[in-house]
N, CA, C and O atoms as a CHARMM CRD file, in Angstrom:
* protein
*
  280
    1    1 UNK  N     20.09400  -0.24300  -1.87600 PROA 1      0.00000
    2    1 UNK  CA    20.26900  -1.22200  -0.82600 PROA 1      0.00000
    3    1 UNK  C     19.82500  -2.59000  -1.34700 PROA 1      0.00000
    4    1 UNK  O     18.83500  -2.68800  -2.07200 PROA 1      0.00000
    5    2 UNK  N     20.66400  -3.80100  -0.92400 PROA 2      0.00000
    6    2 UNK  CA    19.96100  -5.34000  -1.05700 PROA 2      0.00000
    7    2 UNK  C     19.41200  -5.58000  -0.59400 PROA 2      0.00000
    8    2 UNK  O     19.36800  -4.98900   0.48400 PROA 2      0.00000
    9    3 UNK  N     18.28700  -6.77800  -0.85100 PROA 3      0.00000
   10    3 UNK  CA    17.48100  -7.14800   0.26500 PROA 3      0.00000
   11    3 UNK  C     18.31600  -8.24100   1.22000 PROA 3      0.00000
   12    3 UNK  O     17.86500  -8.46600   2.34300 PROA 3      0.00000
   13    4 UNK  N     19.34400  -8.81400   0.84400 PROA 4      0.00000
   14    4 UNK  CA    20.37400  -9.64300   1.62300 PROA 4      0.00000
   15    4 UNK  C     20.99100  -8.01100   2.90600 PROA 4      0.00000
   16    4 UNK  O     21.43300  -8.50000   3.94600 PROA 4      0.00000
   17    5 UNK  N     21.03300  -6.91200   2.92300 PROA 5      0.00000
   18    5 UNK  CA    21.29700  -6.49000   3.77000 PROA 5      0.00000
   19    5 UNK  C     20.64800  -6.08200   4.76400 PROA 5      0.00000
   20    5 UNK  O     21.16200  -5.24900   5.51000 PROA 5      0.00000
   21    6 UNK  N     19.68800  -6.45500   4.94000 PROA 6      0.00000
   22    6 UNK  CA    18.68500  -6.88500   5.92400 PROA 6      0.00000
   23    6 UNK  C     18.89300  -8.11900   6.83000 PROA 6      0.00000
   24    6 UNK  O     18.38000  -8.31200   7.93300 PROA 6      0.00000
   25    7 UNK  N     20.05700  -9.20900   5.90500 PROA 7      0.00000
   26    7 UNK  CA    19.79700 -10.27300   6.75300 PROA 7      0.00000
   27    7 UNK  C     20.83400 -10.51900   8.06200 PROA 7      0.00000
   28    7 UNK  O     21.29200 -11.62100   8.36500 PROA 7      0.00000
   29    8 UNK  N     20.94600  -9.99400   8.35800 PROA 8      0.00000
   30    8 UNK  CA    22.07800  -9.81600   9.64900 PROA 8      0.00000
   31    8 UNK  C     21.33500  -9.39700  11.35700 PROA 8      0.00000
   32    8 UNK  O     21.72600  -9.61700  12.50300 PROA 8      0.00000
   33    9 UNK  N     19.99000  -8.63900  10.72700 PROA 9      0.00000
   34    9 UNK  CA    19.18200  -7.92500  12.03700 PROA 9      0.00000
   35    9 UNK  C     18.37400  -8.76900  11.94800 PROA 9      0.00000
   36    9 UNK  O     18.19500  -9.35600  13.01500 PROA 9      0.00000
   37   10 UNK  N     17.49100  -9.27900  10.72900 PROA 10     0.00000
   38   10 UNK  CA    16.83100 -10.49000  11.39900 PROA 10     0.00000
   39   10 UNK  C     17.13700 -11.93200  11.26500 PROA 10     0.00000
   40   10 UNK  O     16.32500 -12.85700  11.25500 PROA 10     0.00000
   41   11 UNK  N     18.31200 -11.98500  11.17300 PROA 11     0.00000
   42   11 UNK  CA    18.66400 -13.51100  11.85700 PROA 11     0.00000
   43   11 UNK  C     18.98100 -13.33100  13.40300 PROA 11     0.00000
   44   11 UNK  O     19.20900 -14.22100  14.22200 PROA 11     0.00000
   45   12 UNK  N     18.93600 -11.81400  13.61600 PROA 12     0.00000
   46   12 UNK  CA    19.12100 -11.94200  14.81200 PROA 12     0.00000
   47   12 UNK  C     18.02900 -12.61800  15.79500 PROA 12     0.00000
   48   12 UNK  O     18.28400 -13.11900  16.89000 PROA 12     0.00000
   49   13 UNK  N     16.84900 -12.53700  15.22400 PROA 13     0.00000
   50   13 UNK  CA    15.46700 -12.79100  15.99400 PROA 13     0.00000
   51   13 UNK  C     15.05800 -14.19600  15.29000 PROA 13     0.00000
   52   13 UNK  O     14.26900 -14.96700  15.83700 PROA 13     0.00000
   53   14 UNK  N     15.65500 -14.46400  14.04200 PROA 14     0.00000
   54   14 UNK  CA    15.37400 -15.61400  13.13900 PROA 14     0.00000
   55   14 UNK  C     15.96400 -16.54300  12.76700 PROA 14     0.00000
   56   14 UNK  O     15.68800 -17.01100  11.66300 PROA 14     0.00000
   57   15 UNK  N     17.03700 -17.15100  13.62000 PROA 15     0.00000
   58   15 UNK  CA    17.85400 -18.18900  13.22000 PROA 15     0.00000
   59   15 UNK  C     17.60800 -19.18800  13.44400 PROA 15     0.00000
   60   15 UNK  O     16.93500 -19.82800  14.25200 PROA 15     0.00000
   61   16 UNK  N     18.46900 -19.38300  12.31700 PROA 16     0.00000
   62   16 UNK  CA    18.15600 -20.78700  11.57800 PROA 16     0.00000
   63   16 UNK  C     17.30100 -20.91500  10.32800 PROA 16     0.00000
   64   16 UNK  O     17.24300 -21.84000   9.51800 PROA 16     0.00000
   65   17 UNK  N     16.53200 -19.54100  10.37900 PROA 17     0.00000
   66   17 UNK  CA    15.69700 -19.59100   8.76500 PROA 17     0.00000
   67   17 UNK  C     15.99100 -19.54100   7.71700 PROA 17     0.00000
   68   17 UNK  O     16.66800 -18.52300   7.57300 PROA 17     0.00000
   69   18 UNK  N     15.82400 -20.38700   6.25700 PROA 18     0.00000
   70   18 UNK  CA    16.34200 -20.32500   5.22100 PROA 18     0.00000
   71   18 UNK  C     16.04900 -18.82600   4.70300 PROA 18     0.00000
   72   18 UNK  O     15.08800 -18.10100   4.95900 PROA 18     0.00000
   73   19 UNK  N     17.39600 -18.54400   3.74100 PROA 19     0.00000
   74   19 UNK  CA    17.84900 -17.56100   3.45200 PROA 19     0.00000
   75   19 UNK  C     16.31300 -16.87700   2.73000 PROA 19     0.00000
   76   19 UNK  O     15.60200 -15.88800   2.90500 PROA 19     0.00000
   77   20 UNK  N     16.34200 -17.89400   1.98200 PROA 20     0.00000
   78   20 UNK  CA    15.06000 -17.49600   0.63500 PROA 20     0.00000
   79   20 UNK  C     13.99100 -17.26700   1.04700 PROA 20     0.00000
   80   20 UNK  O     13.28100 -16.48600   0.41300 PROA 20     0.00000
   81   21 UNK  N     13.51200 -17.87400   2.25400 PROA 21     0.00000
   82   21 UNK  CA    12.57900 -17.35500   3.16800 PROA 21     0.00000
   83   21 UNK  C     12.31300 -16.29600   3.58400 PROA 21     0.00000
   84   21 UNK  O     11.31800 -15.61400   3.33800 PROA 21     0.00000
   85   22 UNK  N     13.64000 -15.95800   4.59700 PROA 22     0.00000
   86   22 UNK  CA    13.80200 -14.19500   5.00400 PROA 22     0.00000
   87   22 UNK  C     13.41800 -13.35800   3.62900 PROA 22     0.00000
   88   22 UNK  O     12.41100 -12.65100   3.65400 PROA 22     0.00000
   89   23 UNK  N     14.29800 -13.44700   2.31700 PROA 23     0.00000
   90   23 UNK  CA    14.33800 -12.60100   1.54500 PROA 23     0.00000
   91   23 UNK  C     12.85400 -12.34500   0.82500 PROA 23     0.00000
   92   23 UNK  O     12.39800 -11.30200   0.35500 PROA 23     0.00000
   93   24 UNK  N     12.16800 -13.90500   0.92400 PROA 24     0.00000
   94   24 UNK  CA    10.78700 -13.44500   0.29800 PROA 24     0.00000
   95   24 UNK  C      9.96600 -12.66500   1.19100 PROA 24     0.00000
   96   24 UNK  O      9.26300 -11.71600   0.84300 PROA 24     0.00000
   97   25 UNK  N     10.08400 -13.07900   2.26200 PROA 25     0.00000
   98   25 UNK  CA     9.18600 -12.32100   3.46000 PROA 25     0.00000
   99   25 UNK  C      9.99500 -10.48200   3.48200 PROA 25     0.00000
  100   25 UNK  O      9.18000  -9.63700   3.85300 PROA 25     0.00000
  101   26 UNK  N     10.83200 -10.14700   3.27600 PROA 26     0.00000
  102   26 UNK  CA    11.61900  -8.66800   3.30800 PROA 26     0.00000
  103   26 UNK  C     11.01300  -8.44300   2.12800 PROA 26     0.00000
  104   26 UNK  O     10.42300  -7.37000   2.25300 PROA 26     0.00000
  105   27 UNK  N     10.75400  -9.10100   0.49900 PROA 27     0.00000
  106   27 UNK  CA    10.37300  -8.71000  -0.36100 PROA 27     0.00000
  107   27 UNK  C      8.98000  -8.35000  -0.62900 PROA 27     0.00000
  108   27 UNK  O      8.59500  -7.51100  -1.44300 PROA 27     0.00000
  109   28 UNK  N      8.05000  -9.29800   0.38000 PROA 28     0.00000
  110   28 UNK  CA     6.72800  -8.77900   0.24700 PROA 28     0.00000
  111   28 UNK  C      6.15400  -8.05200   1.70700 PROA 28     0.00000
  112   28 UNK  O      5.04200  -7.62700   2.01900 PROA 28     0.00000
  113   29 UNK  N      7.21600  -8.10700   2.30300 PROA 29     0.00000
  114   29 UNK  CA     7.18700  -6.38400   3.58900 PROA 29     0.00000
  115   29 UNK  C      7.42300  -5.06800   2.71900 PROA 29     0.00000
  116   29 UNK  O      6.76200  -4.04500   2.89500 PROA 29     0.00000
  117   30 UNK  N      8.17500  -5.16300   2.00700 PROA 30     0.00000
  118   30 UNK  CA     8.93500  -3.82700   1.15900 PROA 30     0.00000
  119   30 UNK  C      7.51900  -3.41900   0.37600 PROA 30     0.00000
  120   30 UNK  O      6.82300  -2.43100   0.61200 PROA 30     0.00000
  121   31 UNK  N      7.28600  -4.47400  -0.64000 PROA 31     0.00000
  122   31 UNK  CA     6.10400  -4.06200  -1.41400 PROA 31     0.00000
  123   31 UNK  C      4.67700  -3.47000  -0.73400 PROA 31     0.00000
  124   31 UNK  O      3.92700  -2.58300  -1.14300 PROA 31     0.00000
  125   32 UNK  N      4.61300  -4.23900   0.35700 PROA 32     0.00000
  126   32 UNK  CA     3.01900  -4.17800   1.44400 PROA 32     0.00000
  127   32 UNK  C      3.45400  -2.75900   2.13500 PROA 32     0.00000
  128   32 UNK  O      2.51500  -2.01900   2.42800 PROA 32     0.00000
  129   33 UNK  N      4.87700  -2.26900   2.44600 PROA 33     0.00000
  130   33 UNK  CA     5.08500  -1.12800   2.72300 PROA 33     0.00000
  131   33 UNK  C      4.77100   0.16100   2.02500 PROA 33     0.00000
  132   33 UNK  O      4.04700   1.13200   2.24400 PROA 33     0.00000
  133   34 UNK  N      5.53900  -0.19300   1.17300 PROA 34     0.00000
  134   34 UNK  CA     5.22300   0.84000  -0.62600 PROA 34     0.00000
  135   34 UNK  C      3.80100   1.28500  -1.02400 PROA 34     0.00000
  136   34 UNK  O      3.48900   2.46900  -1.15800 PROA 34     0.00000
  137   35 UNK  N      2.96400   0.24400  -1.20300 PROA 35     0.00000
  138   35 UNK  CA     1.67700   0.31900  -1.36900 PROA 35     0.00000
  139   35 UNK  C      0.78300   1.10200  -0.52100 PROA 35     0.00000
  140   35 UNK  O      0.36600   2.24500  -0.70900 PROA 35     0.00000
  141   36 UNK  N      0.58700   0.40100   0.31800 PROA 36     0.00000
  142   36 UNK  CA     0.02200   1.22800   1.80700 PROA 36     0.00000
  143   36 UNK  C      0.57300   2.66900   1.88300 PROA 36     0.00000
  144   36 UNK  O     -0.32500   3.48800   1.68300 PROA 36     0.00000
  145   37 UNK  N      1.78600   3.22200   2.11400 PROA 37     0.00000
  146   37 UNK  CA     2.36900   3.98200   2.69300 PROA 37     0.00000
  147   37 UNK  C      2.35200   5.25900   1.29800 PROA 37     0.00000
  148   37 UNK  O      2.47500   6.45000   1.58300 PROA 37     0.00000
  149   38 UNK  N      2.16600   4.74000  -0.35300 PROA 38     0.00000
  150   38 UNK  CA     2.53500   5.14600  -1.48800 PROA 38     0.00000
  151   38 UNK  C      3.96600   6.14700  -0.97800 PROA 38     0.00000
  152   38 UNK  O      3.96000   7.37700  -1.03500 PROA 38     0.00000
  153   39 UNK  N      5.03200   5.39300  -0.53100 PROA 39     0.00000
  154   39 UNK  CA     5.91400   5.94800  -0.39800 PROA 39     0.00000
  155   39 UNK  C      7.16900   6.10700  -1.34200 PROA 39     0.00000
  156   39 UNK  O      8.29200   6.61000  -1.31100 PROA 39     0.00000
  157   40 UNK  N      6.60900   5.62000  -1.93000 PROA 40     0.00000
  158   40 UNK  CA     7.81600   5.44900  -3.58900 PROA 40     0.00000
  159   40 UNK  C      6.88400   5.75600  -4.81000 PROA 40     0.00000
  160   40 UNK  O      5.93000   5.04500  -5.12600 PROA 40     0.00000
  161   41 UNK  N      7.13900   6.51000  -5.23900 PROA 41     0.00000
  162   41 UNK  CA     6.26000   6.80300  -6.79800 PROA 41     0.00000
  163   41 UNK  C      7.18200   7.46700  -7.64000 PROA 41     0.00000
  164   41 UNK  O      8.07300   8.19000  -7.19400 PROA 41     0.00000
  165   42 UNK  N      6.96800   7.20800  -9.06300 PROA 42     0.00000
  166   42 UNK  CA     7.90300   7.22200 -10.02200 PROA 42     0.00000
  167   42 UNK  C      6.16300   8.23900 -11.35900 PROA 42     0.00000
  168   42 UNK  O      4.93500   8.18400 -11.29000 PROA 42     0.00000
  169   43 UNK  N      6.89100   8.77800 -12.06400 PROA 43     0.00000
  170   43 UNK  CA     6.06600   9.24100 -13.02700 PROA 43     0.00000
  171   43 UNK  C      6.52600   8.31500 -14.28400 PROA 43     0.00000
  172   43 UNK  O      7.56400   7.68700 -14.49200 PROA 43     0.00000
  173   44 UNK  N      5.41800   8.47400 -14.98500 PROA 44     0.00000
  174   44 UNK  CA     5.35200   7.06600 -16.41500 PROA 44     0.00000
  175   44 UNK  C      4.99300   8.23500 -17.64600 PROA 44     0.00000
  176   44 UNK  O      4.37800   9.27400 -17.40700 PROA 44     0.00000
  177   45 UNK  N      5.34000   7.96800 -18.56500 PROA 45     0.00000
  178   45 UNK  CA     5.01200   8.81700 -20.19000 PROA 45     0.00000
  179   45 UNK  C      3.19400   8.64600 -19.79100 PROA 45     0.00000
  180   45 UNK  O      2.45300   7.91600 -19.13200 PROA 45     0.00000
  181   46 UNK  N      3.13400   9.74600 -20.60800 PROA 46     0.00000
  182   46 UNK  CA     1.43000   9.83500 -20.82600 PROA 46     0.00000
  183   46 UNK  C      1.08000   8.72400 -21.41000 PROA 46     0.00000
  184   46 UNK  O      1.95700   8.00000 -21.88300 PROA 46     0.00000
  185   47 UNK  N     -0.48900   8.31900 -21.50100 PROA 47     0.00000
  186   47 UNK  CA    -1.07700   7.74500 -21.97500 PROA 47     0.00000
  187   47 UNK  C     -2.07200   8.22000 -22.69700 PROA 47     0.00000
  188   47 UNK  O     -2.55100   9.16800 -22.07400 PROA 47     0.00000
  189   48 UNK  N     -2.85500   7.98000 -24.09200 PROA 48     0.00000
  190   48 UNK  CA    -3.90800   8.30600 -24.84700 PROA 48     0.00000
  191   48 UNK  C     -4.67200   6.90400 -24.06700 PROA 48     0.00000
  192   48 UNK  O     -4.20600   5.76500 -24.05100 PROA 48     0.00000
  193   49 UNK  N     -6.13700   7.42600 -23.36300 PROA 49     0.00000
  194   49 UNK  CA    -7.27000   6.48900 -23.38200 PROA 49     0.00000
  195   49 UNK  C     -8.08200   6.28300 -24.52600 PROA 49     0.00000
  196   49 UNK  O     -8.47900   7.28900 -25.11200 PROA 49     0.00000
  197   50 UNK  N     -8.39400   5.18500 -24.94200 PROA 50     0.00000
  198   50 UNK  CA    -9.60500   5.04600 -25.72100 PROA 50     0.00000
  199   50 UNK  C    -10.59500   4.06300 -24.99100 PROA 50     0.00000
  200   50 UNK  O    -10.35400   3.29900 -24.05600 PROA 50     0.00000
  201   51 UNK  N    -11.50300   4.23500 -25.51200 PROA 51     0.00000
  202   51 UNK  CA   -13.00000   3.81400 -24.71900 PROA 51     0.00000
  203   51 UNK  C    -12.99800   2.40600 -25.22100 PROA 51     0.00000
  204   51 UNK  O    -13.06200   1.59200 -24.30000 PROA 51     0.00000
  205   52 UNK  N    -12.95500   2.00300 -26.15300 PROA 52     0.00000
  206   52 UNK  CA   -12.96000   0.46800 -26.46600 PROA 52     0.00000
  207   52 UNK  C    -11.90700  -0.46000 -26.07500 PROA 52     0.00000
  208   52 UNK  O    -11.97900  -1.68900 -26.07500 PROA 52     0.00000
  209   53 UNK  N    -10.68100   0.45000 -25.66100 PROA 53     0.00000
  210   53 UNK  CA    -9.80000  -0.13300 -25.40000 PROA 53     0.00000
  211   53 UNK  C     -9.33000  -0.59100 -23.77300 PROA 53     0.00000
  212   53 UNK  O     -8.40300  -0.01700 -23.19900 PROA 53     0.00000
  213   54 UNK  N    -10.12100  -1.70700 -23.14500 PROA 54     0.00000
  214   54 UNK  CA    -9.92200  -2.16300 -21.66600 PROA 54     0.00000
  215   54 UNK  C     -8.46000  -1.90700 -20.91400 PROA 54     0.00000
  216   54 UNK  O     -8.32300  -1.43600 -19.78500 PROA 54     0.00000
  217   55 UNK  N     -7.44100  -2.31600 -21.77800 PROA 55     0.00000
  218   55 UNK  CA    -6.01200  -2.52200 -20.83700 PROA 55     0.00000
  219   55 UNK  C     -4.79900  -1.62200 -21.79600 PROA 55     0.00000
  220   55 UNK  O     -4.86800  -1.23400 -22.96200 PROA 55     0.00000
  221   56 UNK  N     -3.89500  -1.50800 -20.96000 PROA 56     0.00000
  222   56 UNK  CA    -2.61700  -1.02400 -21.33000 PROA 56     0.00000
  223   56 UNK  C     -1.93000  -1.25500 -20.83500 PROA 56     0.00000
  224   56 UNK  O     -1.90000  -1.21900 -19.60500 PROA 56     0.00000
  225   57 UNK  N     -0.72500  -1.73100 -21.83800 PROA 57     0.00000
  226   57 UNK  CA     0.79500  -1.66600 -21.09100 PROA 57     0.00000
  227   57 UNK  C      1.62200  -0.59200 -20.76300 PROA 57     0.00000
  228   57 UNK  O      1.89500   0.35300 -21.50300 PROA 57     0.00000
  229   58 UNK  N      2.03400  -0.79000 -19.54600 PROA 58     0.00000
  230   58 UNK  CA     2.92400   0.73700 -18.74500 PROA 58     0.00000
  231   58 UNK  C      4.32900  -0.14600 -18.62700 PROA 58     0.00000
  232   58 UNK  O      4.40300  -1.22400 -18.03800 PROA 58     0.00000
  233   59 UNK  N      5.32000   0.45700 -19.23900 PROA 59     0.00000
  234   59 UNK  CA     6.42800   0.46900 -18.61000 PROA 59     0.00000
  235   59 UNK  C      6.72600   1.03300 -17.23500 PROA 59     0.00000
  236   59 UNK  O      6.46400   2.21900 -17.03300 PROA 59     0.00000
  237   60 UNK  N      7.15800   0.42200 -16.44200 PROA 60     0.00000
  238   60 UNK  CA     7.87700   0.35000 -15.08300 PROA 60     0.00000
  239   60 UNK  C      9.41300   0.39600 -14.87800 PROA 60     0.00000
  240   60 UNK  O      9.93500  -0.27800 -15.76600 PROA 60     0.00000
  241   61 UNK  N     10.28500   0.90800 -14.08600 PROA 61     0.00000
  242   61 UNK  CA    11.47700   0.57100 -14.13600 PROA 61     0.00000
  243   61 UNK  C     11.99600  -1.03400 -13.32800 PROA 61     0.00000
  244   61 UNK  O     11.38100  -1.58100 -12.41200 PROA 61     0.00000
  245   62 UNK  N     13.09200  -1.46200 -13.88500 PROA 62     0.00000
  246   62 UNK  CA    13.10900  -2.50100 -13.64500 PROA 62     0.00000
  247   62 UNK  C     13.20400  -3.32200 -12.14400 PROA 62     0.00000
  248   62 UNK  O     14.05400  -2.67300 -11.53400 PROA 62     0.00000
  249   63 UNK  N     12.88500  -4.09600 -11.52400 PROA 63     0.00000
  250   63 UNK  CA    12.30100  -4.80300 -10.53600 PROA 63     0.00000
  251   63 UNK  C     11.64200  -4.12800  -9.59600 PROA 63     0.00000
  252   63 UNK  O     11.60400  -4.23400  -8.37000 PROA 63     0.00000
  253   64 UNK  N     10.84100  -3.01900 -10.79000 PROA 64     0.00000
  254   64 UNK  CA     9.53500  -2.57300  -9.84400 PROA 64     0.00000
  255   64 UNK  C      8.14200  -3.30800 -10.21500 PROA 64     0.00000
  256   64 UNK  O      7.91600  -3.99100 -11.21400 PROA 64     0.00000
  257   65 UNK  N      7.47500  -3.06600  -9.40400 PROA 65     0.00000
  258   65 UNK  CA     5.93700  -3.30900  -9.52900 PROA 65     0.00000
  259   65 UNK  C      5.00800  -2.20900  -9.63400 PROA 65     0.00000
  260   65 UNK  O      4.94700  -1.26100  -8.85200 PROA 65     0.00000
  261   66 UNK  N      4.30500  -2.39500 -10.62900 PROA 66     0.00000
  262   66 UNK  CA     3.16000  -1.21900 -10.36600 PROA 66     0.00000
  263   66 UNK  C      2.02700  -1.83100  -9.62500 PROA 66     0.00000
  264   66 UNK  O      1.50300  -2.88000 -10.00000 PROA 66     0.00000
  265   67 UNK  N      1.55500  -1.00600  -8.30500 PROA 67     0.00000
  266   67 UNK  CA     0.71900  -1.00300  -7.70100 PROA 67     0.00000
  267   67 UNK  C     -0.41000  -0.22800  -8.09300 PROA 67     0.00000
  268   67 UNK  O     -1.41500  -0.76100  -8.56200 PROA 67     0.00000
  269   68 UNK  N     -0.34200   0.53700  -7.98800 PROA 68     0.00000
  270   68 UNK  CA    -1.70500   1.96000  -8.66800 PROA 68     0.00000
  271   68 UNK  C     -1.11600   3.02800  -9.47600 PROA 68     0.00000
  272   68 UNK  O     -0.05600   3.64100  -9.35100 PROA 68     0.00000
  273   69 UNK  N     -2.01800   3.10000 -10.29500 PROA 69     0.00000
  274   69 UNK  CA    -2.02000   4.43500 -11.13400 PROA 69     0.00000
  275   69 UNK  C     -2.88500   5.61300 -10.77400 PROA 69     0.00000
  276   69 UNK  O     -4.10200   5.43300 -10.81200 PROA 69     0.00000
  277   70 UNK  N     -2.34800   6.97700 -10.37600 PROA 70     0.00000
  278   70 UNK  CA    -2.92200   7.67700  -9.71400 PROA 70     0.00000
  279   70 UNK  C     -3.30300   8.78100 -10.83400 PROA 70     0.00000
  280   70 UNK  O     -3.96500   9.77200 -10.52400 PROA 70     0.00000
């Protein structure tokens, strides 16, 4: 689904609002949804920890966000 297909139900309650507006506000509802709800989760390749080593990079699929690693 787009996030432009959303914009038809709330211009119904929101007109006149710029487009980019709606879509950022649908984009950080979606995410604040996801998070909270952990209703979308994806599995990632293993990782080796090392103790000296603070951070790592995780691949994600693309125009996702990683929120938590469980």
């Amino acid at each position: 689904m787009n996030l432009s297909d959303f914009l038809p139900e709330i211009y119904l309650e929101a007109t006149g609002c710029p487009e980019a507006v709606v879509l950022n506000a649908v984009r950080h509802t979606l995410r604040e949804f996801c998070e909270l709800t952990k209703a979308w989760q994806g599995d990632i390749d293993a990782i080796s920890l090392i103790a000296s080593q603070p951070n790592y990079d995780i691949d994600v699929p693309p125009d996702a966000d990683l929120m938590i690693v469980l």
